[in-house]
Every structure is written in C-alpha cells, then in structure tokens.
N, C-alpha and C positions, 0 to 999 in steps of 0.2 A: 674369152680369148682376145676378144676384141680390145676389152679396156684394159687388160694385160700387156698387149705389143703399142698400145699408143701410149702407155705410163712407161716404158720400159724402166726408167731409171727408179723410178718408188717402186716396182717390180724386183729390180734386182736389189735394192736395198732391203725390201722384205722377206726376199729369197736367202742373203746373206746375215739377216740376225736369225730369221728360224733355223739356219744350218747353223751358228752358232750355239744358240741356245736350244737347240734339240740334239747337238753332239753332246752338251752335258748331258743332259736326259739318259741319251745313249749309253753315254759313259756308264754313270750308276747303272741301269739296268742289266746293263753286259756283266760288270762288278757283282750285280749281286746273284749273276744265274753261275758266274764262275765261282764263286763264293758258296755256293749251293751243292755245282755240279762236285767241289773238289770234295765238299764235306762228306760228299757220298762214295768219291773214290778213295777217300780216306780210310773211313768205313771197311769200307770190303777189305782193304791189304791188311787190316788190322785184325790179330786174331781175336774172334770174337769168345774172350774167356775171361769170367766171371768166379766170385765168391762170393761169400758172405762172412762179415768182420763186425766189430764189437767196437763202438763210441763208448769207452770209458766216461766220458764226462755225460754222457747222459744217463748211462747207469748209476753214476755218482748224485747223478740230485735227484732220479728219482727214488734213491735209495735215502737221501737225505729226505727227502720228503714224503716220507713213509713212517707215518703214526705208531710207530710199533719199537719196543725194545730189542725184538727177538733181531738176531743177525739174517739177513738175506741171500738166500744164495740166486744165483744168475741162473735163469733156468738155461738150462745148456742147448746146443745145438747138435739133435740128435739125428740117429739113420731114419728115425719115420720121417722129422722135417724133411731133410734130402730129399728121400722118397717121394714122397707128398711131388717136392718144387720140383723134381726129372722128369716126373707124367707129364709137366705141361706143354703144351705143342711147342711153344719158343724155344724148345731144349732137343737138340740134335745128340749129347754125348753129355754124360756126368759121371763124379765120382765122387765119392766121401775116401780121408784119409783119416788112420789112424797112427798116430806116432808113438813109438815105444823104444827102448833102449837096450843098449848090450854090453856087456865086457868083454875082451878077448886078451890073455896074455900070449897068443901067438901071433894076431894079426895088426898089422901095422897102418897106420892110414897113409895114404898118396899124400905127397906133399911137392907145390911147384916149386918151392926155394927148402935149401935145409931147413932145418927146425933150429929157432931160436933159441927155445926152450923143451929140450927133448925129454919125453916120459921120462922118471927117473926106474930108475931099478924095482922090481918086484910090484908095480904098480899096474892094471893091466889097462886095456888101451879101449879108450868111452867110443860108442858107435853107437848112430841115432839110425833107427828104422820106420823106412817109409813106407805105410800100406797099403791096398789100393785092395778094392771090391770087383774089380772087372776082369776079363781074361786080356783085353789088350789095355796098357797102359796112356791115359791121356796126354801124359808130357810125351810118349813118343806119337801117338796120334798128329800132335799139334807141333813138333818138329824142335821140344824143350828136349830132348835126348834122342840120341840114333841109335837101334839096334842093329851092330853088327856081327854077332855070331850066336847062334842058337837059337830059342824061342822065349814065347810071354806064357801067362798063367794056361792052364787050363783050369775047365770050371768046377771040376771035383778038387783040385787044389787050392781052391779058395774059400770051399767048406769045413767047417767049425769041427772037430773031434775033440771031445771033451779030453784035457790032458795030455794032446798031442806033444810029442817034444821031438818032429823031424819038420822039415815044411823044404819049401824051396825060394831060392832067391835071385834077384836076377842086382849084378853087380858092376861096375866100371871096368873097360879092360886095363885102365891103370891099376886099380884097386886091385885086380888080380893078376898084371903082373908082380905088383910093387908085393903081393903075397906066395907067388907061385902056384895060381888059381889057375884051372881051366872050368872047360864044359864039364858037368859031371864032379867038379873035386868038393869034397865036406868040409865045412867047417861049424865049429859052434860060437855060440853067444852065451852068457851068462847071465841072472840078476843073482844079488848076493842077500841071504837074512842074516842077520848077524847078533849073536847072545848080546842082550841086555849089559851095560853095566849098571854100577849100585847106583844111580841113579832112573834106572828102566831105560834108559835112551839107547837105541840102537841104530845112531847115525854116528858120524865122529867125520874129524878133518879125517882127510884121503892121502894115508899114507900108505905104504908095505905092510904095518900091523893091522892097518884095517879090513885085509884083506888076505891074511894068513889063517894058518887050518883052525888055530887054536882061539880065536875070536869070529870063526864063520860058522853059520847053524848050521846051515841050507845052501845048495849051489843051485839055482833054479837052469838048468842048459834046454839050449834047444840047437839042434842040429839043423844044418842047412845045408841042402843041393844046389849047385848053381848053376841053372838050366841057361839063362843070358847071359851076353856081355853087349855093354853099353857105351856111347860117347858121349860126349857134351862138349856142341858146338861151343868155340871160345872167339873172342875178339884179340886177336894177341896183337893188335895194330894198340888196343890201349891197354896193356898188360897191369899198369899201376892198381888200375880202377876195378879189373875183371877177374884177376887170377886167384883174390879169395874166393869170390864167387864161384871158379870155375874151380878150384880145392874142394871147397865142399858138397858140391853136386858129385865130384869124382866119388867122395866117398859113403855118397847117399845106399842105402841097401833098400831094393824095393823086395819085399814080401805081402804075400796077405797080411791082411786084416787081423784074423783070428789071432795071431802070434801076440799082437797084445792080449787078448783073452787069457789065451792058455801061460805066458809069464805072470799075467797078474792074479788072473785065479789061483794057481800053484805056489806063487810067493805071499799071498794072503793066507793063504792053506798054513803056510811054514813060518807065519808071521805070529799065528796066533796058536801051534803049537809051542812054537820057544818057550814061551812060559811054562808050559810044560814041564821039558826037560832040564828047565833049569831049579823045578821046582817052586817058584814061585806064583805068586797072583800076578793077574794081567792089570797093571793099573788101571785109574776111571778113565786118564785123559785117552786111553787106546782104546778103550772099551767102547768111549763114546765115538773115538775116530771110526773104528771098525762099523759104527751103525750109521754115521752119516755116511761113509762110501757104500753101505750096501744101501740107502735111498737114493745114495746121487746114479741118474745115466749117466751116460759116456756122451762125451762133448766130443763131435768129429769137425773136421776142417773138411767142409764141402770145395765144389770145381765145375763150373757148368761150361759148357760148349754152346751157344746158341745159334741155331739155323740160321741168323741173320742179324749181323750187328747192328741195323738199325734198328732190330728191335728194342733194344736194350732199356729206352722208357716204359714200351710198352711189359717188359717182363720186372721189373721192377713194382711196376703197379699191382701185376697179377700175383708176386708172390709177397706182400707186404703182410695180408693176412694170415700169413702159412709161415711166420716166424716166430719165433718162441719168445720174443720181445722187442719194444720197440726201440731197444736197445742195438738194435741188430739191423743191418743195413748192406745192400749191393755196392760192392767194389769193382770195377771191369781191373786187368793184369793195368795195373801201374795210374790206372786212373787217365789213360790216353783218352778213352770215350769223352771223359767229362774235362781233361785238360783242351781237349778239340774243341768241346764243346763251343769254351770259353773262351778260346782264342779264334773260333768263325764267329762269335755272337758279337765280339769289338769290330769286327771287318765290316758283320753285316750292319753294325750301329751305324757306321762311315757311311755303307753303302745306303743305308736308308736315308741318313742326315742329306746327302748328296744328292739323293732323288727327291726329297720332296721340295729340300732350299730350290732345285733348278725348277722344279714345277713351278713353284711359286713366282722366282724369278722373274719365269719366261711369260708366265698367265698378267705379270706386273706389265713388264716392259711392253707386250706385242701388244697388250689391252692400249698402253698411251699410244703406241707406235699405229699402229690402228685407228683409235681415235682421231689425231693427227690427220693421218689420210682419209677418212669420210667427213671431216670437217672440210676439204675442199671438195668435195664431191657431194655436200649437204642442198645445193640446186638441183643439181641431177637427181635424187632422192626425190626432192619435192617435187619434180613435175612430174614422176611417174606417181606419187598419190596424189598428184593434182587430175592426174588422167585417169584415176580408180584406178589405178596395179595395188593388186591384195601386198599388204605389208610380208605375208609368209611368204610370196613370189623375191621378193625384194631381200628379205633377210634371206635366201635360199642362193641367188646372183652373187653376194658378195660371200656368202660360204664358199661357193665355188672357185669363187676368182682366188679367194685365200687356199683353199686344201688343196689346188691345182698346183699354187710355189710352193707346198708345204711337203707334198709330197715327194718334190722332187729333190727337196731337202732333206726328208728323211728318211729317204732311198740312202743318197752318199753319206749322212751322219750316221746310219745304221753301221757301216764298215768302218768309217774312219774315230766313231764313239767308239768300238770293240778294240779298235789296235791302244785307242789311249789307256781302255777301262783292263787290256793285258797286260802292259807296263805298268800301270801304277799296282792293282792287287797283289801280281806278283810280285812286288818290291815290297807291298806291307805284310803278303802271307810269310815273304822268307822272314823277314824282319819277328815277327810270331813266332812263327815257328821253332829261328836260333832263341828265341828267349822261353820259349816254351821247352824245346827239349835240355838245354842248360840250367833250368830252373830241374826239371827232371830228375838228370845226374848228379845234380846238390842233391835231393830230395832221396834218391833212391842210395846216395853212400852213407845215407846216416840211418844208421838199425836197420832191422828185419822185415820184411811188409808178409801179408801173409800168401803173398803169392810165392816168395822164399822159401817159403816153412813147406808147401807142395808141392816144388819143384819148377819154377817157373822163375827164376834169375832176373836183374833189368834188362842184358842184355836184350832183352824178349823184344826190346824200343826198336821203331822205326826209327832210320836217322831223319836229319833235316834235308839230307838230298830224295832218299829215300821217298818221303812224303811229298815235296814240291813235284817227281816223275808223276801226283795226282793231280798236278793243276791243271786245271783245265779250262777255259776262256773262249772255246767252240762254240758258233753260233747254232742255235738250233729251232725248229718248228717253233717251241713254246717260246723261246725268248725274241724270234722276230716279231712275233704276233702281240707277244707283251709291249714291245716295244715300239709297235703302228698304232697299237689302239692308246698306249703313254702320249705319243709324240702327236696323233691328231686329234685326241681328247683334249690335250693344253691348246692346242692352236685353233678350234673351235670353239672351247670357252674363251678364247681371249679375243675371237671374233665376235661374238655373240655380246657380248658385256658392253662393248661400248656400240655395236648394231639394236639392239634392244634399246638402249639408249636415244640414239637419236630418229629409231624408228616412230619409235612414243610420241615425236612432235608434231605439232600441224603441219600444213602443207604451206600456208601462208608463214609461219614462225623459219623456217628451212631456204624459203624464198627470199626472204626481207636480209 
C-alpha cells in the first residue's frame, strides 16, 4: 500500500489501462454468457417438435453406387421404426401419420378467396386425410389446431376392423359450415376402380366420364361421424403469405389410421377382381405391381415431442441406429433448432475472436507497461536480494501491489464491460435474427416441408421480436466468477512475465 500512495500517478495510470483493457475482457465475456443464456431461452419458447425426412441426393448416390442391376427400393419408414424411437426417454409425445384420400360429389372444400378455377361439373371434389395413432391429437396438443366443439379419438376408435367402412372424423368448423356439418352429421368419402380399357389402363385424365357409372367398377365408400370441430390459428396481419396455408389446414380431415387400411385393402380387393368381370386376364405389368405392394410396408410420416429441446443432439445420436437408412435424418419444425444454431455459433465466433484478441492484447501491453515500471524500481529489487529476501517473497510484493489496482478495476469493468457487451450483442442478435427469420420465409414459400404434410404450417415460426423478449445479458454467479478469474489470470501473467524476468538477475547486475 505503501508503494502504491507514494507512486500515485504510475498507480493510477496502471489502474486506468487495466480498467481499459479488462472492460474488453468484460465485454466478450458478458457477450458470450448472453449469447449462451439467450440460446437457451430460445430453446424452451420453441416447440420442441421433430421428424424424420429423406435426403434424396444421398439416396441417389448410394443407390448409384450400388453394384447391382436390380432396381432399389428405399426401405420405408415404418410403425415398428416409430415405435422403437417413442420408447426412448427424450420423447414426452409422438405420432405416426398415415395419409390417404377421398372423393366427394357433395362436399365442398373451404375456400379464403373465390375459386379461380371452380370444379367443373360432374367431377367430384379431391380430399386428402390425415391420420393419427393416438386419442388426443399432437397438432392440437402443441397449439397447430384449437379444438372448439366436441371431442378427440377414443381408443377403440382407432382400432383396425378388418373392412370397416364407418369411422369418425374430426373436421374444421369452416369445412363444416362451408358444408352444413355439425357434431354428429355423416358424411362419406370415396376411392373409385374403374374397368380396364383396351389397353388394361385403368387410370385416364379426370374428367365426368371418368367417373360415371358406366366406366366405374367399384365405389370403395367409407362413412364418417364428426365427433370434432377445429381451428387453425391464422396470421391475417400477413394474409398474402398465410391464407393458402391456412386454406388447406381448414380443410385437413383428421381420422384414424386404419381408414387407409381398410380403402386400400378393399380397393385392391376390387382392383384385381375387374379382370374378372370383364372377363379378361390381368396383365404381367399388374400382376407384377400387385406383388411388389404386397412386399413393400407402409411408409408413415412420424412427429416426436421431446421433453426438452435442448436435447435435441443428444436424441439425434440416440436414434441414428433405429432408422431404416442412412438416408434418413432429423428435422426439428422448420429447422429453427439448427437455423439457431448457426446463427449463436457466428455471435459466439465474435464473442470468442473478442475474448481471446483482448487477452492477448492486454497480457502484450500490461507485460511492457509493467516492465517499464520495475525497470525503475530494479534498485529497490536489488537491495532486498542483496539483504537475502527469498526472490518468492519479492515476486509475491509486487503481485500484490498489481491485483490490489487490478481489482479494483475489475470491480467497475465487471458493470460497465456488461452494459457495452448488452448494446453491441443485441444489435448483432437482431441483425441475425431479421436475416435469419427472412431467410426463413423465402424458404418456407417455396413447396411443401414435411412438417406441412402433418399439420404443422410456417406459421408455427417465432418472430424476430418474439425471439430478442429471449435475450438476455443478466449478470450472474457463473459469469462473474468467470470473469475475476479472466480479468486476474491476464493481470497476473502479465505481472509475472516481466517479474520472473528481472527477478533472474543478480543483485550486483540490478544495482549497477
């Protein structure tokens, strides 16, 4: 303390570069435990909801690069996969979807603008069904649809009856005004088989004759109850972007599962009678179709919920083994996990580049600045090893006299490093972020992703205000502590470096 107040001025000069150069310190540090803290409040607001989707291009070369003539089929993603990946503990709710379709010439789809191009006449009107395994629905679980009048499945209604042709369905309350639906009212669905012509094809363009009595075999129907009715939250602030989306959620039909079963069992039944009745043979190329579907399972569009989104590497790793190729890979809804990812790993590059350049820096500077000063006090040195003081008593005196200003500089750099290190991150998170969510919105208006295809819309995005209400730049236990043993580890080595130094000298060389 002594040689502290009679230097005062090399005092306060060395007091005022370490609160410099220990407010950068500060800075990054603070930068990177906000940078940390937000990733993780990011995290949690985001629903943590997963699939599994198919890289074409890696099926395409390993398929290219498969020694063989024979054609390849994609081994499918079936309910035992699922199965298998919903046991595992990182999984709080799942579900496998089955998609299958319908005709109706009486029901009409919801539509937000008139129809451009309205069904024509005698043509009857396409409807895609979505199926779910569970009694409560995961898009309403997870707040992709609201149920507002009636119920969800029960669990004998989502078991399999060989031939069934009634089931229940749960529908939009658009879709059932736009139809004169209630709770309770019936409607059906169709698939159609239709006689061969002289060429065996029994497909054709989609006109009114395709679909009249006297070109139809088979009408495969199945009846339905409509035990729900449903919403789907909309964005009508951006109507341009949202309103197809929100079109065809309106006119999603959720049903079991089985419904594809029992339509396609029964319309294979009536596929491979035709021949039959029209007295002919079944051609090879049907014969051979009909034996590759009874080898190929049923490809379902899985849906995971996981206990905690940060798990999300960690469940990744766990179910890598347990998928039917490695063609096959986790997607979180929209890829926000992994779009985050990549946009806190640029913050934290900054945040790192920034911490170690000031270590470096500061361990450059305070080492000369330092030297500088025991170069006039290189006498005083010497006559204490002239008078036998242990050289560790002596390198211990001038530690002190340093971590005494050091401290008290990084007392104040602690607060005033966290207000700088909350101004700049949050200027580069938002900066991120608008380019991250508008990268997004390009991304998510062009085609289908598969979280579409199961009821999960873009809409589902965090905005950009949304996400920054997670930033956070709060000091706390771990980041002060990080940041005394940063700020007095640099200021120790940079005393020590040039202390060691001219400790090393004689007593006579220090004198002279």
């Amino acid at each position: 303390m002594t040689s502290g107040l009679r230097q005062s001025g090399k005092t306060t000069i060395l007091f005022i570069l370490i609160l410099l150069l220990v407010t950068v310190i500060s800075s990054a540090v603070a930068m990177n435990g906000s940078i940390n803290a937000t990733v993780v409040n990011l995290h949690r607001r985001f629903r943590p909801i997963v699939s599994i989707d198919l890289d074409w291009d890696v099926w395409d070369a390993y398929r290219n690069n498969f020694d063989s003539d024979e054609f390849l089929f994609l081994p499918p993603l079936t309910v035992d996969h699922v199965n298998a990946i919903g046991s595992l503990e990182e999984i709080h709710f799942y579900d496998y979807v089955v998609h299958t379709w319908g005709w109706s010439f009486g029901l009409t789809p919801f539509h937000v603008y008139p129809q451009m191009f309205p069904t024509p006449e005698g043509i009857p009107e396409f409807f895609r069904l979505r199926g779910t395994s569970q009694t409560e629905l995961i898009q309403i679980e997870q707040g992709a649809i609201d149920l507002i009048a009636g119920r969800q499945f029960f669990a004998e209604e989502l078991t399999y009856q060989p031939n069934s042709v009634q089931s229940v369905a749960m529908i939009s309350e658009a879709f059932a005004n736009e139809n004169d639906l209630t709770l309770g009212s019936m409607f059906s669905l169709y698939q159609f088989v239709r006689f061969p012509d002289e060429e065996g094809n029994t497909g054709g363009n989609v006109t009114p004759e395709f679909f009249s009595d006297e070109n139809v075999y088979a009408r495969i129907d199945i009846a339905f109850e409509v035990i729900g009715l449903f919403d789907v939250p909309y964005d009508r602030e951006n109507p341009e972007f949202a309103s197809w989306v929100w079109e065809d959620e309106l006119n999603a039909i959720y049903v079991p599962n089985w419904v594809f079963d029992s339509f396609n069992d029964r319309r294979r039944e009536a596929e491979q009678s035709v021949w039959e009745a029209v007295g002919r043979e079944a051609p090879q190329w049907f014969l051979e179709e009909q034996e590759m579907l009874n080898q190929m399972e049923q490809h379902v569009n899985a849906i995971f919920v996981l206990e905690n989104p940060e798990n999300l590497d960690k469940f990744k790793e766990a179910i890598t083994p347990l998928l039917p190729h490695e063609a096959y890979y986790i997607v979180d809804l929209f890829n926000e996990f992994d779009d985050i990812a990549t946009a806190m790993g640029t913050l934290q590059d900054i945040a790192n580049w920034v911490l170690y350049g000031s270590i470096g820096m500061s361990i450059l500077i305070l080492s000369l600045v330092i030297t500088l000063f025991l170069h006039e006090r290189r006498r005083e040195i010497g006559i204490y090893l002239s008078l036998g003081e242990k050289k560790g008593k002596i390198i211990s005196q001038i530690l002190a006299e340093v971590v005494v200003i050091a401290i008290a500089g990084i007392t104040i750099a602690l607060f005033t490093g966290n207000q700088i290190a909350g101004i700049a991150s949050q200027r580069l998170l938002e900066n991120e972020l608008l380019e991250l969510t508008s990268d997004r919105d390009v991304q998510n208006s062009n085609g289908t992703s598969i979280f579409n295809q199961i009821g999960f819309p873009p809409r589902a995005n965090l905005s950009p205000e949304e996400m920054m209400e997670a930033f956070d730049v709060s000091l706390n236990i771990e980041a002060v502590v990080l940041f005394y043993v940063t700020g007095l580890g640099t200021v120790m080595t940079s005393t020590l470096i040039p202390v060691i130094y001219v400790i090393r000298l004689k007593p006579k060389e220090l004198l002279l």
